[in-house]
Phi, psi and omega in degrees: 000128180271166163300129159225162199189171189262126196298137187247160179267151176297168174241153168287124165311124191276080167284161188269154214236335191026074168064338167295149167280158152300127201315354178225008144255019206270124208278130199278119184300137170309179185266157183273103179298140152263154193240088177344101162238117166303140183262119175280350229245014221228133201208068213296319181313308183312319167270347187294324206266327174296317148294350170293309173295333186267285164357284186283354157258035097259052146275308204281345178297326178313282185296311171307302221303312210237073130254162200293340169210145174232139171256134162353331199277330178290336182324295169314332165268336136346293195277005184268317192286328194285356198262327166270289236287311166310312210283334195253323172311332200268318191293314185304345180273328176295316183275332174191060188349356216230339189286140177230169175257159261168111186212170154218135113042184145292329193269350174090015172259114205308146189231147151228116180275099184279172188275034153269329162298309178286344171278341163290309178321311184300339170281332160320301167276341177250001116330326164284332174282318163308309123020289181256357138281349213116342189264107164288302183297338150301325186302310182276348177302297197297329210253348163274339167305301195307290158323279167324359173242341147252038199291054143213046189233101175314304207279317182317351189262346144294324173291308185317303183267354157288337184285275213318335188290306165332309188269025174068016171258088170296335177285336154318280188318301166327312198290325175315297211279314180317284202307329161282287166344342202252324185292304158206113221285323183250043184262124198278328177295356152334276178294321188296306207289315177265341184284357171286278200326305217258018158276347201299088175311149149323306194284297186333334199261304149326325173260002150272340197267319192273343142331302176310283186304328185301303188305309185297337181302299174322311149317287192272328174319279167331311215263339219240321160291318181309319173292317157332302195289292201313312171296343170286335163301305188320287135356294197276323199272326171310315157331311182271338173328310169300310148331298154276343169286313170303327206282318190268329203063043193252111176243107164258172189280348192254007149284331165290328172302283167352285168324305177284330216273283198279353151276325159289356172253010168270349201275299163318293185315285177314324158297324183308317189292323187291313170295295196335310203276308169315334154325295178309311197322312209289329213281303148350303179279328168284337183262000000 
């Protein structure tokens, strides 16, 4: 007889998943937030106030520099400023490498400077005091620092090339003012500047370069004659010392002070003079 009953259903068997999903449930990672991380170490007031201070020591250097005549004696208190000036540029790089400074111009027109910038400037400035000592080639040394620390601070590529033009490399002083040009374009002491350099003959250029040495022949001639004439007095005047003192027969203590004393300022002068005139020579030869 049959049974009847309620048929049972098979069940699926269940593997234990021990925490995995099934391979076509596999759960998709959230997504990854950003996250903002502060440089604790970084101290932007800090570097602000440190280029605000490198600012005001170079506006008044800035301002000596380029008046129509300056004396020498300031310098030294100049290369004092410019020197704090360095000294606050470096704490500002130190407090925060990325702070600029918020200025305005002569004209009152807001600026913002980084600090790559003031610091090509601080190369700059002390490049022109060299400059206006004498050193062309210490000047372009300094004004190439600056370029390399701001190739893209325009008005240096003029000074740059005006150095180069002083040292008679017209092909430099070109390459200087086009790359200011390529910075800016409507800048006219630029444009004026290069249309001089790419006007420049060879002989014109030769005859500033023979122009130069003549003035230094002179200059250094004249300082070497001078020396000369003193030491030949010197000279001159021991002699008769001598003379008289054999002529009287007289020895005191102050004729051997006197000898010496006037054979060594005739031995310095005559040498002074003689390396002056040699200089010129080596200066001469060289050119």
């Amino acid at each position: 007889m049959a049974k009847f009953g309620a048929a049972r259903m098979p069940r699926e068997r269940v593997e234990p998943s021990f925490g995995a999903p099934p391979p076509h449930e596999a759960a998709t990672p959230p997504p990854l937030r950003s996250v903002h991380i502060i440089d604790a170490h970084r101290d932007p007031e800090t570097a602000r106030r440190a280029l605000r201070i490198a600012d005001g020591h170079l506006v008044p250097v800035n301002r000596a520099l380029f008046q129509d005549h300056i004396d020498p004696v300031h310098f030294p208190t100049l290369r004092n400023s410019l020197a704090l000036a360095t000294k606050q540029l470096d704490a500002a790089q130190r407090a925060d490498p990325t702070a600029t400074l918020s200025t305005t111009n002569h004209a009152a027109e807001s600026l913002v400077l980084k600090q790559s910038q003031l610091r090509a400037q601080a190369l700059a400035l002390e490049g022109r005091m060299v400059m206006l000592e004498g050193d062309t080639k210490g000047a372009i040394r300094l004004f190439e620092q600056a370029v390399a620390v701001e190739p893209d601070f325009a008005v240096l590529y003029h000074d740059l090339g005006q150095l180069h033009l002083a040292e008679h490399n017209k092909g430099k002083a070109i390459a200087a003012f086009q790359r200011g040009l390529a910075l800016d374009p409507d800048n006219i002491d630029m444009l004026t500047a290069l249309d001089h350099a790419e006007n420049l003959s060879g002989a014109a250029t030769a005859a500033y370069k023979f122009a130069d040495t003549s003035a230094t022949a002179i200059n250094t001639t004249a300082t070497a004659i001078r020396y000369l004439y003193l030491g030949t007095l010197a000279l001159l005047t021991l002699l008769a010392v001598g003379g008289f003192a054999l002529h009287g027969k007289q020895s005191t203590v102050a004729g051997p002070a006197i000898f010496f004393i006037v054979i060594i300022l005739a031995r310095r002068a005559i040498l002074s003079g003689l390396v002056r005139m040699f200089g010129w020579a080596l200066h001469a030869a060289g050119s």
